[in-house]
C-alpha positions as CSV (number, residue, x, y, z in Angstrom):
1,X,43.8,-90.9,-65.0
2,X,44.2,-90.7,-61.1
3,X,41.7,-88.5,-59.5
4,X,43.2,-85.9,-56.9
5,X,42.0,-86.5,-53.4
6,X,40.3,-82.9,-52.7
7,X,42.6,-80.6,-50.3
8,X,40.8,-81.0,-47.3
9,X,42.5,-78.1,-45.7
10,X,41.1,-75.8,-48.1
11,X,37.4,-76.5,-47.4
12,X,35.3,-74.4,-45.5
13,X,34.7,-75.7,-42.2
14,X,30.8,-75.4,-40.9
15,X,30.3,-72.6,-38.7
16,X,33.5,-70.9,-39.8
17,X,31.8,-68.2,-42.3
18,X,32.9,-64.6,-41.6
19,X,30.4,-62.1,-40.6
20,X,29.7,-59.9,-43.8
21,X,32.0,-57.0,-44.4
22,X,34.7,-58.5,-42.3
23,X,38.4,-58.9,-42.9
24,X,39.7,-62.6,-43.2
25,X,43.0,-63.6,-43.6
26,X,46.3,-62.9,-42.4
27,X,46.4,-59.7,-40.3
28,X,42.5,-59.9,-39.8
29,X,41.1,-58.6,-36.3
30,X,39.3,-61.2,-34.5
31,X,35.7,-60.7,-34.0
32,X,34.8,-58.2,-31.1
33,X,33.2,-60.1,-28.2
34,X,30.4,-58.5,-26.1
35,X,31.9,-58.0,-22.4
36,X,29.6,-59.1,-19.8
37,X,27.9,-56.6,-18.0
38,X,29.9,-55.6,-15.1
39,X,28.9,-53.1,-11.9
40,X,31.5,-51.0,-13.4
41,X,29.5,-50.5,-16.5
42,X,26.1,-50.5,-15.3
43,X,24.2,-46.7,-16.0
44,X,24.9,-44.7,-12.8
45,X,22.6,-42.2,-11.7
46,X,23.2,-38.2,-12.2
47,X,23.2,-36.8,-8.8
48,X,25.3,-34.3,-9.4
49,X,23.5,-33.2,-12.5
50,X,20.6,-33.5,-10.4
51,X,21.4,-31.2,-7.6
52,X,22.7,-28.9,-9.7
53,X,18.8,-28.7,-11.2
54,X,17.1,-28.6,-7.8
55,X,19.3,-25.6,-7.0
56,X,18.5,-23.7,-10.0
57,X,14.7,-24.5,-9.5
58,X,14.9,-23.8,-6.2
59,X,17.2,-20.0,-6.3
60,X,13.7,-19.6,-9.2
61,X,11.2,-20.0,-6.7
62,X,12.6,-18.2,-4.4
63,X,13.1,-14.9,-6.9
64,X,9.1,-15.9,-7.7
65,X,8.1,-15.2,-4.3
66,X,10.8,-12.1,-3.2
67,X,8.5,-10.5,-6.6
68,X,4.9,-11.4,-5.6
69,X,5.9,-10.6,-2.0
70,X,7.1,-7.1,-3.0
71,X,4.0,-6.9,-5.5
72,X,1.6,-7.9,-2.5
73,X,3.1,-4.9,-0.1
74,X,3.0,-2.2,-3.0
75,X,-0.6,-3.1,-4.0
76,X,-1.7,-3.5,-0.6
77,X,-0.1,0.1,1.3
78,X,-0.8,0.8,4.9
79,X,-4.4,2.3,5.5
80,X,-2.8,5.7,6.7
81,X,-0.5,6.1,3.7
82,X,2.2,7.2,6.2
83,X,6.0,6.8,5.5
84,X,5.9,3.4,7.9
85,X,9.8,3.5,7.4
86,X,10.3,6.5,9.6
87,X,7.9,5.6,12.3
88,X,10.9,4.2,14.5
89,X,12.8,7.1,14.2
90,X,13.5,10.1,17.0
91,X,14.1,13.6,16.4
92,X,16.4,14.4,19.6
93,X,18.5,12.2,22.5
94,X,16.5,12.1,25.7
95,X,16.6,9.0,27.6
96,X,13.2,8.6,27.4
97,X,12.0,8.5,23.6
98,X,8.6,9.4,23.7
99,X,9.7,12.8,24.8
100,X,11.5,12.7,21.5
101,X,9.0,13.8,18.3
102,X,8.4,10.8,16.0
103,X,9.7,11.4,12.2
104,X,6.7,10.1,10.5
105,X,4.4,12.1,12.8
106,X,6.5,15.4,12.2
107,X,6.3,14.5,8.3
108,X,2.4,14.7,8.8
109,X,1.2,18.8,7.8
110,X,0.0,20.4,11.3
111,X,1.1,17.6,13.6
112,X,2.5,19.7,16.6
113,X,4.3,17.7,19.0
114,X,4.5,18.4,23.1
115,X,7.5,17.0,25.5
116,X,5.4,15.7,28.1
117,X,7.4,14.6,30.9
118,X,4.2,14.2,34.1
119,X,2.7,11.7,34.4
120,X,1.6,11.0,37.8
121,X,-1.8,9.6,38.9
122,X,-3.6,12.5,41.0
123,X,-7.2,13.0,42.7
124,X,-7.2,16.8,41.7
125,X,-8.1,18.5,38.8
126,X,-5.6,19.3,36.7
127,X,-4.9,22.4,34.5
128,X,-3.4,21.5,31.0
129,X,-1.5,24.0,28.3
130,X,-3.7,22.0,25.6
131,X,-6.9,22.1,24.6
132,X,-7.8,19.2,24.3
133,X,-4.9,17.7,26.6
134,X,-2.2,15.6,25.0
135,X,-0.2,14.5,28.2
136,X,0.4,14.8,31.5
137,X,-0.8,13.9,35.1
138,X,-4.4,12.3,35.6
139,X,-6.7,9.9,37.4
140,X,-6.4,6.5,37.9
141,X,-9.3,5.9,36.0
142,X,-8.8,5.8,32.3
143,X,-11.2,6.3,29.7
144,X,-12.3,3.0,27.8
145,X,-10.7,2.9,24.8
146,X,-11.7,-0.4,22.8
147,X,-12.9,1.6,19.5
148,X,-15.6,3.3,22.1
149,X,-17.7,6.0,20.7
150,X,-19.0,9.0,23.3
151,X,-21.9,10.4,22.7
152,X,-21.3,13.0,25.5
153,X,-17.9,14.6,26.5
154,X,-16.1,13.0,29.2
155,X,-13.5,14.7,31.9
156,X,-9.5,15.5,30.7
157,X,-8.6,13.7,33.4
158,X,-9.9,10.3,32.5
159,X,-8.8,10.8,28.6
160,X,-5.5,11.8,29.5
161,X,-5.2,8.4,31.5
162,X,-6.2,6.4,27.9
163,X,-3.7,8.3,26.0
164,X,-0.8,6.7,28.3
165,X,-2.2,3.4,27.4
166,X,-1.7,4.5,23.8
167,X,-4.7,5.0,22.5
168,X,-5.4,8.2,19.7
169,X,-8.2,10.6,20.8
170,X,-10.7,12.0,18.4
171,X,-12.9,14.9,19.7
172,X,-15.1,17.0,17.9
173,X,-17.1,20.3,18.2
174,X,-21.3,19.2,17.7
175,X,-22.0,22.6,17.0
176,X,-19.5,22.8,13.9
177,X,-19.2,19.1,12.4
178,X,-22.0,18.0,10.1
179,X,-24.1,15.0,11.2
180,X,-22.8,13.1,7.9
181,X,-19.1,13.9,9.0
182,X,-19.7,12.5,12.3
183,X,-20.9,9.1,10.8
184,X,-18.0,9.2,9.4
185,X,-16.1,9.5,12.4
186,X,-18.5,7.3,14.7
187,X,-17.5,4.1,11.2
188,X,-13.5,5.1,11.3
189,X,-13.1,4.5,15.8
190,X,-16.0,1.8,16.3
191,X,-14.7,-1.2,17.4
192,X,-10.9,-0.2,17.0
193,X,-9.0,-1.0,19.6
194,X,-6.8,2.2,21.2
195,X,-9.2,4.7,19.8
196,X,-11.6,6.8,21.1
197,X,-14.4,9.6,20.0
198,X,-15.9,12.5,22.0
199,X,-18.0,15.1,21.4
200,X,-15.5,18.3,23.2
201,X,-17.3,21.5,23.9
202,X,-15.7,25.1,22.6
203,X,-13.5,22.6,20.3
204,X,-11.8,25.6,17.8
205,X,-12.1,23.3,14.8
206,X,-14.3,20.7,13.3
207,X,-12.3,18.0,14.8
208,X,-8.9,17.3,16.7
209,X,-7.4,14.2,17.3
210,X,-4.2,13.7,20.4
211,X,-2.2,10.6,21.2
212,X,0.5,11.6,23.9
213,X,2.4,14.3,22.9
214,X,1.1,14.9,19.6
215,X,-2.2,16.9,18.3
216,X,-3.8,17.6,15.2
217,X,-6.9,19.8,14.2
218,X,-8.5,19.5,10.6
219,X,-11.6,20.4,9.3
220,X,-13.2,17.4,7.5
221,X,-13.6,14.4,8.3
222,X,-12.6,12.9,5.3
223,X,-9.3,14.5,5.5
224,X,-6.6,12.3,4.9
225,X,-4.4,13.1,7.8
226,X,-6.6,11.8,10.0
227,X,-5.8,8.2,9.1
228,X,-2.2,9.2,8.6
229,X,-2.4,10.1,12.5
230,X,-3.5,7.2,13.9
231,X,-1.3,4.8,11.9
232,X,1.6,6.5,12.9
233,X,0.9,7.0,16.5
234,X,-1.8,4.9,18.2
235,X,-0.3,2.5,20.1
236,X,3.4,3.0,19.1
237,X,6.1,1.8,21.6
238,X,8.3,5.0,21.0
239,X,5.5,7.6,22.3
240,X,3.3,5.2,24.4
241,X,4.6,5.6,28.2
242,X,3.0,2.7,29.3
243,X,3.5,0.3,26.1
244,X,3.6,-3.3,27.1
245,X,1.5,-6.4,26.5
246,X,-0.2,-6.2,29.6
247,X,-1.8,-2.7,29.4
248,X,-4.9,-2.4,27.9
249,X,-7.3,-0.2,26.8
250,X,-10.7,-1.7,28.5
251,X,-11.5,-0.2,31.4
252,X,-14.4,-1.6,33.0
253,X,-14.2,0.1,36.0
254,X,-15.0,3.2,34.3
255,X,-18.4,5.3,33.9
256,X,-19.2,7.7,31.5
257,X,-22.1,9.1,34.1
258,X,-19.5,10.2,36.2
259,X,-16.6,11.5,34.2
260,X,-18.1,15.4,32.9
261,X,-16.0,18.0,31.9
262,X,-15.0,19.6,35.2
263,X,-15.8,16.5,37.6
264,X,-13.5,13.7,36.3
265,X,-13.9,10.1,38.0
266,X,-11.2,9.7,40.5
């Protein structure tokens, strides 16, 4: 018998073999060819997702520090305790405010308040409604007032003159204050600037302290209002006349020896 040529057609050419698990025949999909890598497809990067995280981090650490900000000014109150909110407000409409009586100095129990409206340089003694004075005219001379600590008392006149310049006044009678009080006193003025201490002879209480226009007498010196005083009034631009960045309260020019109760230093 003739042998039968093999269909040729019908072999399996090399290199023709179907991946596994694919379709062949009629109808099959071709095999899917890998795309170069184009620009197009190349992994951009996020910026939009990133801003979006840098605002959110940064609206955080903002709301981080608005707390520990707000934590740091309730843990750490002014030294006075005084309602620092109403220090800028007046009680009445004069031109000139510190004729007007500060809120936060009205708040304080037994602050009285004077209108002062002289305040003239003179070379005369002068007679004031106060005792101690609070305001009014006075010598050119003013009483240093860099934390300085009297041991003697010193002439109206001259104290008056430190009191323009802002400063708070703290007198006391020798004869009525204990020695431990007046350590006390002598720490609180020392070295501060626009403060002052006195001894002031006939004093009707323990201790007084004045800043223009205002006045306060209390018994001890560990009385709270006397820090509540001077935090609310020493050197405040509403009841300082002459409040400005060039005044100051050292005074060189000024001696103790010749300022006396009665004979002021002109």
């Amino acid at each position: 018998m003739a042998q039968r040529k093999p269909n040729i057609s019908a072999q399996k050419r090399p290199g023709s073999n179907p991946p596994p698990g694919s379709k062949t025949g009629p109808g099959a999909r071709p095999p899917v060819r890998k795309p170069n890598k184009s620009i197009v497809n190349q992994k951009q990067t996020p910026w939009g997702l990133i801003g979006v995280t840098a605002a959110i981090v940064a609206f955080a650490v903002a709301i981080v520090v608005v707390v520990v900000t707000h934590k740091d000014k309730k843990a750490a109150p002014t030294s006075a305790g005084a309602d620092v909110s109403k220090c800028t407000k007046m009680i009445g409409n004069n031109k000139t405010t510190y004729l007007n009586e500060l809120v936060c100095a009205k708040d304080i129990s037994g602050v009285k308040f004077y209108s002062i409206d002289q305040r003239q340089h003179v070379t005369s003694l002068v007679t004031y409604p106060q005792s101690p004075p609070v305001g009014g005219n006075h010598s050119q001379y003013w009483a240093d007032c860099t934390g300085t600590v009297y041991t003697e008392p010193i002439a109206n006149e001259n104290a008056v003159h430190m009191l323009e310049h802002g400063a708070v006044w703290i007198t006391y009678n020798a004869k009525t204050l204990p020695d431990s009080q007046l350590t006390t006193l002598q720490t609180l003025v020392s070295g501060q600037d626009r403060e002052a201490l006195s001894p002031y002879p006939d004093l009707s209480a323990p201790i007084s302290l004045q800043s223009w226009g205002y006045q306060l007498f209390v018994n001890s010196a560990s009385d709270p209002r006397i820090k509540e005083f001077i935090n609310a009034l020493r050197y405040n631009p509403l009841t300082t006349p002459e409040y400005s960045p060039g005044v100051t309260c050292s005074d060189p020019a000024f001696d103790p020896s010749k300022s006396t109760p009665g004979h002021p230093q002109f």
